[in-house]
C-alpha positions in Angstrom: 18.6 -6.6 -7.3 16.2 -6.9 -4.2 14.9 -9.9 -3.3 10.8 -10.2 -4.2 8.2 -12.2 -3.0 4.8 -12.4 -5.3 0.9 -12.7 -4.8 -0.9 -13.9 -7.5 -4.7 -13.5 -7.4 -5.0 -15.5 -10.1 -3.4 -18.6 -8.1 -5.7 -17.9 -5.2 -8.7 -18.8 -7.5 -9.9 -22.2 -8.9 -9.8 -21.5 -12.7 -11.7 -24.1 -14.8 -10.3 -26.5 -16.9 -10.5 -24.3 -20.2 -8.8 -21.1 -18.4 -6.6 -19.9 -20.9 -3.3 -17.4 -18.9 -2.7 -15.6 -21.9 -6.6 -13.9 -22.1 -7.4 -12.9 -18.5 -6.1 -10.1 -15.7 -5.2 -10.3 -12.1 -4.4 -8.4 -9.1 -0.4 -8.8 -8.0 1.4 -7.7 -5.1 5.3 -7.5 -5.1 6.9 -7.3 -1.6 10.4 -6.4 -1.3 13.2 -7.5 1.0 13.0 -3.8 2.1 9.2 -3.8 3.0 8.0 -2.0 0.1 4.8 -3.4 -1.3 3.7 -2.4 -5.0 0.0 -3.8 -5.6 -0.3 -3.9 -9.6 -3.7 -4.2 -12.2 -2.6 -6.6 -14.7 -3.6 -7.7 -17.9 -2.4 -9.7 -21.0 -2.0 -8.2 -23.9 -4.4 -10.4 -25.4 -7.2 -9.3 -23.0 -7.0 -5.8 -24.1 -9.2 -6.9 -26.9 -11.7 -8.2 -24.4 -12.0 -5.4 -22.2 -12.7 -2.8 -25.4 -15.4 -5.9 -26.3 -16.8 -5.4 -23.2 -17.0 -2.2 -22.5 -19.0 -1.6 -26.0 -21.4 -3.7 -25.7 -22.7 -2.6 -22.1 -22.8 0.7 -23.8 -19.4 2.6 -21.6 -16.4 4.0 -23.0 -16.4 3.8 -26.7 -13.4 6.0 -27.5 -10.6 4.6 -24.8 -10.0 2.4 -22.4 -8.6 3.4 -18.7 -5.5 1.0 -18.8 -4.2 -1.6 -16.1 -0.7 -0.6 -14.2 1.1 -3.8 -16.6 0.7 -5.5 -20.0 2.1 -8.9 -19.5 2.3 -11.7 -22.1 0.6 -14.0 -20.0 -0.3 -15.1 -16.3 1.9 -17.4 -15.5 4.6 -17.3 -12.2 7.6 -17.8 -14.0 6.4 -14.6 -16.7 5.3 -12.5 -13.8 8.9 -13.1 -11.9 10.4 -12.1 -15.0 9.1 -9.1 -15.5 9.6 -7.9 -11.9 13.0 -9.1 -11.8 13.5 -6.8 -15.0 11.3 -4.0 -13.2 13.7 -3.8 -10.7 16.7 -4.0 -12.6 15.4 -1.1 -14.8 14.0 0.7 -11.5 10.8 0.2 -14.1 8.6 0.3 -10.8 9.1 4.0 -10.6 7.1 4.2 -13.9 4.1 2.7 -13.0 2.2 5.5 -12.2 -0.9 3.8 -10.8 1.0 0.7 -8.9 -0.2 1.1 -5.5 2.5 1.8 -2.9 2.4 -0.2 0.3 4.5 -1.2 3.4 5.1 -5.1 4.8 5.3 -3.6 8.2 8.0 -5.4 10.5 8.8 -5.0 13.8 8.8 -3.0 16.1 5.5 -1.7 13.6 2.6 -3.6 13.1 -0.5 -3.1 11.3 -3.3 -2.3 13.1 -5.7 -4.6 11.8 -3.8 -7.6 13.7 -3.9 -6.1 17.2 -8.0 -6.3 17.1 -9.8 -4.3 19.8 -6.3 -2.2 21.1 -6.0 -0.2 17.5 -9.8 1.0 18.4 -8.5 1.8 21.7 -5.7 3.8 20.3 -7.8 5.7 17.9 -10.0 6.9 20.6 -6.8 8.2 22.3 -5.2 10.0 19.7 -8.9 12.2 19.5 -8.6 12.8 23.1 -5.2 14.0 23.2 -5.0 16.1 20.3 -5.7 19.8 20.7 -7.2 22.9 18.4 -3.6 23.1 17.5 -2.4 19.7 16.4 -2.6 19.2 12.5 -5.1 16.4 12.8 -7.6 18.2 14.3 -10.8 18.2 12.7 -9.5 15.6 10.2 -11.1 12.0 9.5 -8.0 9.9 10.0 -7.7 6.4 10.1 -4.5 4.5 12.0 -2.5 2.3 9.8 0.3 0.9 12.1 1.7 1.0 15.8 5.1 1.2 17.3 5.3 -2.1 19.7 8.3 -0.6 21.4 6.5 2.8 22.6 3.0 4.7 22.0 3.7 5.5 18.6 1.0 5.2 15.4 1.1 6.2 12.3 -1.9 8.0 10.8 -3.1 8.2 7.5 -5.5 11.7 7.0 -6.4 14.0 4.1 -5.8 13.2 0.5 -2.8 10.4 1.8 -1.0 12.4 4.0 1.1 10.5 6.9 0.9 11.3 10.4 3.0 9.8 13.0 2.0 10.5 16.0 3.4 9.8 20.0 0.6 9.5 22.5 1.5 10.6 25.7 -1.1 8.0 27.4 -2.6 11.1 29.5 -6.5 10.6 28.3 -6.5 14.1 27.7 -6.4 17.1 25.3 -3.1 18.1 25.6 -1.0 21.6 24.4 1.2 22.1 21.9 3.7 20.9 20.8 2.1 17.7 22.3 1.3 14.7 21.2 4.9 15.0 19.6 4.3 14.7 15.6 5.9 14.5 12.2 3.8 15.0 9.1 4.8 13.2 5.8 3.2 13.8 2.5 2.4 10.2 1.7 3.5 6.8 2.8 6.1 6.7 0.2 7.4 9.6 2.0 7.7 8.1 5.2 9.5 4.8 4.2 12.3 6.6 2.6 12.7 9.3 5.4 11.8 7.1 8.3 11.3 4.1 7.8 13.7 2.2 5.7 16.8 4.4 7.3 15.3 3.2 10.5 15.7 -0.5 9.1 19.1 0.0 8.2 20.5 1.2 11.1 19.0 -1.5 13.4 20.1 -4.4 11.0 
C-alpha cells in the first residue's frame, strides 16, 4: 500500500464545544507517495439525514439528493485513515467517480501559483509563440505547472484537456511543428503517461 498523507478541513476549523464528528461533512485531500492527489466531499452517514432536512425546507430537491464522493462513519483522523488505507488496498479510489484528481507537483515541476509574477510572464509567451496551427490556438487556457529544468509548462484547455507545451523563448509566433507539444486528455492522463514514469526512472 502507498504511503498517504491527509487534509482535514474539518481540523482546519475551530469547531465549538458541542460539535458532534458523527453529524457533519468536510472536504479531504489524500496525497500519495506517488503525487497523486484525490480531493473528496465527505459526509457521515448520519448527516445524510440533515442534508434531505435541509434541502426541503428551503424548498430544493424533494425527490433526491446529489450525494458526497464518501459516506464515513464519522470525522475523526483515525476513521478517515482507515478508510483510505482500505481504499487503497481495494484500489476503491478508482470508484469514486466524483473524487477530484490532482497532482502534488515535485521537482523539476512546480505549480505556477508559487512562482508569482514569472507564470504571468510565461502565459503571455505561450500566446505569442503559438501559431494558427498549434492546438491551443484560439483556446482560453490557463497554465498549471512549469518545468524548472527547461521552458516547459503544462496547460490546462477545453473541457480538461492537458497541454504540455516547450517554449522556444523566441517572443514570436512561430511555425509548425513549433512550440514542440503533446496533448493529453486529462491530467490523470498525463501522470500515468508522463509523469509518474518520469518519477520512476529518475528515482
Amino acid at each position: 500500500m502507498l504511503p498517504f498523507e491527509l487534509w482535514l478541513e474539518f481540523e482546519e476549523m475551530e469547531q465549538s464545544e458541542d460539535w458532534d464528528p458523527t453529524l457533519d461533512y468536510s472536504n479531504v485531500i489524500v496525497t500519495l507517495d506517488d503525487d497523486r492527489e484525490f480531493t473528496l466531499n465527505v459526509w457521515t452517514y448520519d448527516f445524510l439525514q440533515i442534508a434531505r432536512q435541509t434541502e426541503v425546507s428551503d424548498g430544493e430537491r424533494g425527490n433526491f439528493t446529489i450525494p458526497p464522493d464518501l459516506f464515513v462513519k464519522e470525522l475523526t483522523r483515525e476513521c478517515l485513515e482507515s478508510v483510505v488505507a482500505e481504499l487503497l488496498l481495494t484500489d476503491g479510489f478508482s470508484h469514486l467517480a466524483g473524487a477530484g484528481f490532482g497532482i502534488s507537483f515535485q521537482k523539476p515541476w512546480v505549480e505556477v501559483w508559487e512562482l508569482n509574477d514569472l507564470g504571468d510572464s510565461l502565459e503571455v509567451e505561450l500566446k505569442r509563440e503559438i501559431g494558427t496551427w498549434h492546438p491551443l490556438d484560439g483556446k482560453e487556457f490557463s497554465i498549471l505547472a512549469v518545468r524548472e529544468d527547461r521552458d516547459e509548462v503544462l496547460v490546462d484547455f477545453g473541457q480538461g484537456e492537458i497541454a504540455m507545451v516547450l517554449l522556444t523563448g523566441s517572443g514570436k509566433m512561430e511555425e509548425n511543428p513549433r512550440p514542440f507539444t503533446r496533448l493529453f486528455h486529462d491530467l490523470k492522463t498525463f501522470w500515468e503517461e508522463y509523469y509518474f514514469p518520469e518519477k520512476e526512472r529518475n528515482q
